[in-house]
DOTORKOL-944039 format. One record per residue (C-alpha): x negated, y negated, z negated. Coordinates in steps of 0.25 Angstrom, whole numbers. Last residue first. Layout:
BEGIN
+-------+-------+-------+
!    c1 !    c2 !    c3 !
+-------+-------+-------+
!     X !     Y !     Z !
...
+-------+-------+-------+
This chain:
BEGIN
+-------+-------+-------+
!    c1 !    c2 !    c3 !
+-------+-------+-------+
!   -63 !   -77 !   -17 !
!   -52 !   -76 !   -25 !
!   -50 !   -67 !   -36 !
!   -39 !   -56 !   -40 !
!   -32 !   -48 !   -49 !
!   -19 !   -43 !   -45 !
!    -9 !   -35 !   -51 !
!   -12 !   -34 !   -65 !
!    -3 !   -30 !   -75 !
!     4 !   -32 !   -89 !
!    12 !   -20 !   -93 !
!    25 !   -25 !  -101 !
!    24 !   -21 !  -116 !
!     9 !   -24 !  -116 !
!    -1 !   -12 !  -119 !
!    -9 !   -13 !  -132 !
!   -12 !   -22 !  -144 !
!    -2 !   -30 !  -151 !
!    -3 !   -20 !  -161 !
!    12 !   -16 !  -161 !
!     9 !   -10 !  -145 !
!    17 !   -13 !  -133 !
!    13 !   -29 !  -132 !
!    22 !   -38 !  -127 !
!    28 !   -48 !  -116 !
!    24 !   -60 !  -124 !
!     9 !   -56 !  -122 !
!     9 !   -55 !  -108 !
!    17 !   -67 !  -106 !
!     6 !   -75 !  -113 !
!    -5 !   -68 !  -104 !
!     2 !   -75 !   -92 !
!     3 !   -87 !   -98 !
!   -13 !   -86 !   -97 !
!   -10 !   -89 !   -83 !
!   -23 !   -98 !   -78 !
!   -36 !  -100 !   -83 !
!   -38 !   -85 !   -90 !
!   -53 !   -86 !   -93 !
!   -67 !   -78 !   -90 !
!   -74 !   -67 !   -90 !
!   -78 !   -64 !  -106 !
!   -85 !   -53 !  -108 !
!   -79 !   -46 !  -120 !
!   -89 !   -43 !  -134 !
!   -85 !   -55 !  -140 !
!   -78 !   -49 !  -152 !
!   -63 !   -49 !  -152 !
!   -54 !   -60 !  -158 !
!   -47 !   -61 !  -144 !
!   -37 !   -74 !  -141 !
!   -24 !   -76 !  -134 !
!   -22 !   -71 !  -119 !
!   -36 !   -65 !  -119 !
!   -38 !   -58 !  -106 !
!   -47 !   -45 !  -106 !
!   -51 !   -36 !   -96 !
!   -55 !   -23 !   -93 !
!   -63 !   -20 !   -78 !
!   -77 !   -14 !   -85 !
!   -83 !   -20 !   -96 !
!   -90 !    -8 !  -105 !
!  -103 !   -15 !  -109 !
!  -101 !   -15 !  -123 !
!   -86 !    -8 !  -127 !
!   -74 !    -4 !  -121 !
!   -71 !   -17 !  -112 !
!   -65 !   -30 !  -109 !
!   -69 !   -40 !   -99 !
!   -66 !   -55 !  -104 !
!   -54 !   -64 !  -102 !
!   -52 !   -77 !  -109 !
!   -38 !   -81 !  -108 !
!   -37 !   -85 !  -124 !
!   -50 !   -85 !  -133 !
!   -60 !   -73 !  -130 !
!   -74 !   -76 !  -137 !
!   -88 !   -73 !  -133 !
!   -99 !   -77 !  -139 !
!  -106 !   -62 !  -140 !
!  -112 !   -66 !  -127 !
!  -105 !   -57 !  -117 !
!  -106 !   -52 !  -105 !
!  -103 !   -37 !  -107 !
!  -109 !   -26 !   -98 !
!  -104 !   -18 !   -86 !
!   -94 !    -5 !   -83 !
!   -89 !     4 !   -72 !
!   -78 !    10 !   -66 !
!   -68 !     0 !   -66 !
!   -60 !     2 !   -76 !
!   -47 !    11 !   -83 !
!   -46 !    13 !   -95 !
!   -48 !     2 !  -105 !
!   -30 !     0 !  -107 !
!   -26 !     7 !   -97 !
!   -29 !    14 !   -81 !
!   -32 !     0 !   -75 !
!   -40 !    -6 !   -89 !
!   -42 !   -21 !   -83 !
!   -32 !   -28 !   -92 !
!   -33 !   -32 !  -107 !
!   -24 !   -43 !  -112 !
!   -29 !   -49 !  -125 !
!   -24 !   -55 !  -138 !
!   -34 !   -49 !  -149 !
!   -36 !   -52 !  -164 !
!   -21 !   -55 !  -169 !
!   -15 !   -47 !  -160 !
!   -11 !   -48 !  -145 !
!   -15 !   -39 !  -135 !
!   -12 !   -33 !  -120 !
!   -17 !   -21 !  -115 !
!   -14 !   -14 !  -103 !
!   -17 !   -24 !   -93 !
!   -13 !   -16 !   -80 !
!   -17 !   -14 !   -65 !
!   -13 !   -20 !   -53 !
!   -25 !   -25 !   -47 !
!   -36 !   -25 !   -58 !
!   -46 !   -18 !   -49 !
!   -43 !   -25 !   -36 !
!   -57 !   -26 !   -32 !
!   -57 !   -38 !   -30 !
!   -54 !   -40 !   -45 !
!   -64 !   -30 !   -50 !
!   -75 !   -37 !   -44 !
!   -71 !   -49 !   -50 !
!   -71 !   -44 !   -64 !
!   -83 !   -36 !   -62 !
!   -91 !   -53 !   -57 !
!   -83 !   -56 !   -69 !
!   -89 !   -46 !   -79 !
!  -101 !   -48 !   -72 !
!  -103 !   -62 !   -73 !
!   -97 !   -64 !   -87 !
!   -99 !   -79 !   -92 !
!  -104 !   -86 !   -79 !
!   -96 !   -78 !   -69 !
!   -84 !   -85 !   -78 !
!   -69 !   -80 !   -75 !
!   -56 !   -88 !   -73 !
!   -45 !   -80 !   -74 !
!   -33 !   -83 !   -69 !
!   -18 !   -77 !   -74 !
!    -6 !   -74 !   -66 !
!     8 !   -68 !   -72 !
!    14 !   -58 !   -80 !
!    13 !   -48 !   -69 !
!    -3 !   -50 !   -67 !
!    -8 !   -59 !   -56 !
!   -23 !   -62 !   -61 !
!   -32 !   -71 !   -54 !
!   -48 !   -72 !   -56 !
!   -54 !   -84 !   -56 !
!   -69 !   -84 !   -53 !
!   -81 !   -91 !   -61 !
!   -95 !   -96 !   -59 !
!  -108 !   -91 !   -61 !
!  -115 !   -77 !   -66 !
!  -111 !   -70 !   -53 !
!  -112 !   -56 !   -53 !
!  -124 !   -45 !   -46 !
!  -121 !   -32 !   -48 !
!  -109 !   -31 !   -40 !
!   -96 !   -24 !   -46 !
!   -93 !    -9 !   -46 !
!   -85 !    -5 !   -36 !
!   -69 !    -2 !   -38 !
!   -59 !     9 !   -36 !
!   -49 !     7 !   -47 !
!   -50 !    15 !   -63 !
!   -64 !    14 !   -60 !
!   -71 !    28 !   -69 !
!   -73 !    27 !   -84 !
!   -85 !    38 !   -85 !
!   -90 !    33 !   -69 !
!   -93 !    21 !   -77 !
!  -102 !    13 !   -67 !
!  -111 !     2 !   -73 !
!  -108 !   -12 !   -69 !
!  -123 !   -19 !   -72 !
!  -122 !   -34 !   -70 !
!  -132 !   -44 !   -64 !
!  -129 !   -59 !   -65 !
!  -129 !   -70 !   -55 !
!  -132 !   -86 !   -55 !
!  -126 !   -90 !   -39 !
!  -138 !   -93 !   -30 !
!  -146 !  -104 !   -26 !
!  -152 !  -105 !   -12 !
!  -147 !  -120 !   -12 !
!  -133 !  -116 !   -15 !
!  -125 !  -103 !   -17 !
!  -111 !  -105 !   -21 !
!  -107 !  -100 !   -35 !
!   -95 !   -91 !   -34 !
!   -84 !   -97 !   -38 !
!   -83 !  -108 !   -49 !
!   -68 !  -110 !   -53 !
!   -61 !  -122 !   -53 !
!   -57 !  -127 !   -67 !
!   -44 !  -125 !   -71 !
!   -31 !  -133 !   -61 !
!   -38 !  -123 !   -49 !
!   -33 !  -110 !   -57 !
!   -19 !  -112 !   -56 !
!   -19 !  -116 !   -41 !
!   -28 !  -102 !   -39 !
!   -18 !   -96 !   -45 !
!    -4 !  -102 !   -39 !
!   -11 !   -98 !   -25 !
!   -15 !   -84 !   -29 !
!     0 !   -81 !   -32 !
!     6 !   -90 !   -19 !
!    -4 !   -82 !   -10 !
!     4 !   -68 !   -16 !
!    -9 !   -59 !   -18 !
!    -8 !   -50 !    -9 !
!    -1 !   -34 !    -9 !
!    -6 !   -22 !    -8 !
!    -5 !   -13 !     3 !
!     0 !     0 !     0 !
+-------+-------+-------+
């Protein structure tokens, strides 16, 4: 079956949304014989945890300049996020990469939060909740200084040096320890997140599946 496009009217209303915060810096152009700041990263294969979807593993090389917007079309709205090369280059450059290709498409969040010490949705798990990724894993970037006010998003994972394809979005704070490579910043549609959490979590704790499934249907960049 062949899938369908990205309404124009959708991708237009973002980009719109996105212009009124502060542009984003792509790519840094190459001038006068000098070339963009760059990063090695080491993405190991897992053939233990198996990709859930068909994907490569990412470049070695990743930009350490610059940000990238990243859209999110989910079935309680849009949200944008507006990731820093600068802070976490391979976890954004293995965001990326991900995102084109199609790894995220129509999957599901299946953990949603909201106690006292954590309010969070966690999404990139394709089969459930830290099952399911992309077939290989790469160091943390983090500082130890790391902290995860509201629409920060940062990679999730299983342990030191286990970031794969799970995610996090903070849609009101996380007392946790900075141990979570931060990505980036929700600019756009955190209303979205509000109407997530207002339609309920099935678990007393506050701490498990969301009463109506919260999906992704398509992640995407441009350019």
């Amino acid at each position: 079956m062949k899938r369908s496009r990205i309404p124009a009217l959708i991708v237009t209303t973002l980009v719109a949304a996105t212009l009124t915060t502060t542009t984003a810096a792509a790519a840094p152009a190459v001038r006068g014989g000098h070339r963009p700041p760059t990063v090695q990263c080491q993405f190991t294969p897992t053939p233990e945890n198996p990709a859930a979807k068909p994907v490569t593993l990412p470049r070695s090389t990743a930009l350490a300049k610059g940000t990238v917007d990243v859209y999110f079309l989910t079935n309680y709205g849009p949200f944008v996020v507006r990731m820093d090369r600068a802070n976490a280059p391979c976890g954004v450059s293995n965001f990326v990469h991900l995102t084109k290709s199609d790894f995220y498409d129509r999957t599901q969040c299946f953990r949603l939060t909201n106690s006292a010490r954590l309010g969070v949705l966690q999404c990139g798990d394709i089969y459930r909740q830290e099952e399911g990724g992309p077939g290989y894993k790469f160091p943390d970037e983090v500082t130890g200084q790391e902290t995860y006010p509201r629409g920060t998003v940062a990679m999730g994972n299983q342990g030191p040096g286990t970031n794969g394809s799970e995610f996090f979005v903070v849609h009101s704070f996380a007392n946790i320890p900075p141990n979570y490579t931060v990505l980036g910043h929700v600019i756009y549609g955190m209303s979205a997140f509000d109407r997530m959490v207002k339609a309920g979590i099935a678990d007393p704790d506050q701490d498990g599946p969301p009463v109506r499934p919260i999906r992704l249907l398509k992640v995407f960049t441009l350019g």
